[in-house]
NUSE-16306 format. One record per residue (C-alpha): residue in three letters; x, y, z. Coordinates in steps of 0.2 Angstrom, whole numbers. Each point is the difference from the previous one (the first is absolute). Layout:
N
type ala; xx X; yy Y; zz Z
...
This chain:
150
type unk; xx 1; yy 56; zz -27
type unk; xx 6; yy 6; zz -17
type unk; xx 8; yy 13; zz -10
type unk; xx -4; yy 14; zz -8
type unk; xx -13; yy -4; zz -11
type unk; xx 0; yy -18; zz 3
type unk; xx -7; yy -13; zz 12
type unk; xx 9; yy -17; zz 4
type unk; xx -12; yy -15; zz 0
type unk; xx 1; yy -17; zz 3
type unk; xx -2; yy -10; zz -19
type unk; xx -9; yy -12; zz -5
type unk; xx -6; yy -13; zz -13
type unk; xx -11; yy 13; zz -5
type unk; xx 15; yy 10; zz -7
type unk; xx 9; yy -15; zz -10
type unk; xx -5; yy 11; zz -16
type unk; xx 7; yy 16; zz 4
type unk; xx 17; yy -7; zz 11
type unk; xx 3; yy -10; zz -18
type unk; xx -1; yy 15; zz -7
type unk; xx 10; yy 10; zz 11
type unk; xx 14; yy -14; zz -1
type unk; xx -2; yy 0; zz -20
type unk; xx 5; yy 19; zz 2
type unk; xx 16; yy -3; zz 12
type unk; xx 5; yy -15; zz -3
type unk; xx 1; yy -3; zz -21
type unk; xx 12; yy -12; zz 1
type unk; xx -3; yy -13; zz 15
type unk; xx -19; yy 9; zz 6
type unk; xx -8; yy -16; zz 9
type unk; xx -13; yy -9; zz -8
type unk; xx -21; yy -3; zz 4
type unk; xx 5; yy -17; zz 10
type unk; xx 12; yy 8; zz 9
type unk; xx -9; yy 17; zz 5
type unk; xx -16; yy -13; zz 1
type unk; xx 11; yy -10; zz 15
type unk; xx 8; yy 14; zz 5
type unk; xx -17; yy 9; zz 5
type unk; xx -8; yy -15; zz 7
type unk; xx 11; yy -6; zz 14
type unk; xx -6; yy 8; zz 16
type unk; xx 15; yy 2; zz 9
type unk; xx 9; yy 11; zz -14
type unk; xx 1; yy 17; zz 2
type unk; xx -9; yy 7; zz -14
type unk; xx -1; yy 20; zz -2
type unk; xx -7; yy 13; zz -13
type unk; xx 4; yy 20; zz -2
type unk; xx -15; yy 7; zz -9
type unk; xx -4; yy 15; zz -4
type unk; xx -14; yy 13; zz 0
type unk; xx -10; yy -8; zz -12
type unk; xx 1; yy -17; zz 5
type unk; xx 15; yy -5; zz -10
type unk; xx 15; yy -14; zz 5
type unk; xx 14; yy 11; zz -4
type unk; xx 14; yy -11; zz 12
type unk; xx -2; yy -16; zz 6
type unk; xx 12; yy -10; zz 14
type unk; xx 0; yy -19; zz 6
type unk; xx 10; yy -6; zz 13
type unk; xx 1; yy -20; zz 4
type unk; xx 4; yy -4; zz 18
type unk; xx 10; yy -15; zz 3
type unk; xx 1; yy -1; zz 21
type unk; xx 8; yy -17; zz 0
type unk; xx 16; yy 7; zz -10
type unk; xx -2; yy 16; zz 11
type unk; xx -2; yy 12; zz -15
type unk; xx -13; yy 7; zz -12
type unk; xx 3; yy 3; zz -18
type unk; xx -4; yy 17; zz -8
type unk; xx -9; yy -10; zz -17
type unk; xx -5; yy 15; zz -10
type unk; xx 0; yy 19; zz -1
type unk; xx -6; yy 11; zz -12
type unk; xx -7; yy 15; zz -5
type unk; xx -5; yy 8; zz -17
type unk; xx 11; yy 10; zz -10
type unk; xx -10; yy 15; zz 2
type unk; xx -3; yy 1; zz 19
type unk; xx 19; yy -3; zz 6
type unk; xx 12; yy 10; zz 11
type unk; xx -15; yy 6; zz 8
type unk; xx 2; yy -12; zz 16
type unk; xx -13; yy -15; zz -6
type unk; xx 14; yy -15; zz 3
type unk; xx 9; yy 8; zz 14
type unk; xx -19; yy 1; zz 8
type unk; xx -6; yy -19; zz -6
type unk; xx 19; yy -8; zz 5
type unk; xx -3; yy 8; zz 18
type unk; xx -17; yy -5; zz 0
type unk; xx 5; yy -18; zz -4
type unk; xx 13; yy -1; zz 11
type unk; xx -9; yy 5; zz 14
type unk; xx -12; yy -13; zz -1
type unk; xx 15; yy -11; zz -3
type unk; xx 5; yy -8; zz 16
type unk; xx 16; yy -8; zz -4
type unk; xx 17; yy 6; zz 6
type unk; xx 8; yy -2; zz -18
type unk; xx -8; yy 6; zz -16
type unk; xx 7; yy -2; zz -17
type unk; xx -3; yy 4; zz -17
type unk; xx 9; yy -1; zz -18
type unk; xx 1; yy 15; zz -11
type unk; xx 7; yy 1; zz -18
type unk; xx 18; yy 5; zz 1
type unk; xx -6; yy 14; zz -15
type unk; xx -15; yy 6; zz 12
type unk; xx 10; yy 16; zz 8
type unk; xx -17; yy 7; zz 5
type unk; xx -5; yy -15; zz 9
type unk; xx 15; yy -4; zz 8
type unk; xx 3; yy 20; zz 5
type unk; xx -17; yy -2; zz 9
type unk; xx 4; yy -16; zz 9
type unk; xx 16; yy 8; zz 6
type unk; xx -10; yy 13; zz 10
type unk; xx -11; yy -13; zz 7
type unk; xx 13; yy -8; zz 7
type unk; xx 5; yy -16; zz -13
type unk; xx 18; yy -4; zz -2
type unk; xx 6; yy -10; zz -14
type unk; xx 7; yy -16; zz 5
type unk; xx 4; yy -11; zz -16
type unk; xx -2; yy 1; zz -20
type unk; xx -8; yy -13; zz -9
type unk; xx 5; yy -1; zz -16
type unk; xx -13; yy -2; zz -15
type unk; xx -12; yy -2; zz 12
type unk; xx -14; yy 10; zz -10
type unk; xx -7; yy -4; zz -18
type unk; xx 12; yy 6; zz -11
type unk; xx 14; yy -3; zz 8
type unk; xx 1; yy 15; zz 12
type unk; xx 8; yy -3; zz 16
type unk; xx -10; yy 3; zz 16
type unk; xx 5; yy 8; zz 17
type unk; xx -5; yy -9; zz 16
type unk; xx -6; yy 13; zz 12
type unk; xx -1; yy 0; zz 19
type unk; xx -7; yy 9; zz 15
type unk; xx 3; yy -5; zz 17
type unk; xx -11; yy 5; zz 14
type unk; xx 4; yy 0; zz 19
């Protein structure tokens, strides 16, 4: 299962140092911190997946939280570096992640300023369903995302 040029694996604790990495790279402004990526990698049922490439490299990483007794699963993080986007990495991981989601509702939020991101979440399906104002560091509004399955 993969892409051209990349594998999708399950990730572990044993790629805290290269998802913080890869976080520092996307996410400058509000990337997650060791704790969080530490917890994050450490509950069992979190779906928890890596794109790396041909030399063994974490270039994408996705983490999805299921939630079963709300009825929906949140989409926590997706990101891929700079240099290996538009190439199908997060459309692969988001597909990946979702179907090992079994929840009929999943959500995410997405910087309103991430046109990329929320381009991408378009075609997967996600609809935007409410703004939240100054929601991110900074001050940035956020947009609540949703996808529906039947």
């Amino acid at each position: 299962m993969g892409m051209e040029g990349f594998r999708i694996e399950e990730a572990g604790l044993g790629d805290l140092g290269a998802i913080r990495a890869l976080q520092a790279r996307c996410f400058p402004e509000d990337e997650f911190g060791w704790i969080d990526l530490f917890f994050l990698l450490a509950f069992s049922d979190t779906v928890r997946l890596k794109a790396v490439d041909g030399s063994g490299r974490v270039v994408g990483f996705v983490a999805g939280d299921p939630q079963p007794h709300r009825g929906l699963a949140w989409i926590v993080t997706l990101g891929v570096l700079p240099e290996q986007r538009r190439q199908g990495v997060g459309t692969q991981l988001l597909a990946a992640c979702e179907s090992r989601l079994k929840e009929p509702c999943l959500r995410l939020m997405v910087r309103v300023s991430n046109t990329v991101a929320i381009a991408l979440y378009h075609r997967a399906g996600y609809q935007e369903i409410k703004r939240e104002p100054r929601y991110y560091p900074g001050g940035e509004d956020g947009l609540l995302m949703e996808k529906v399955r039947q």
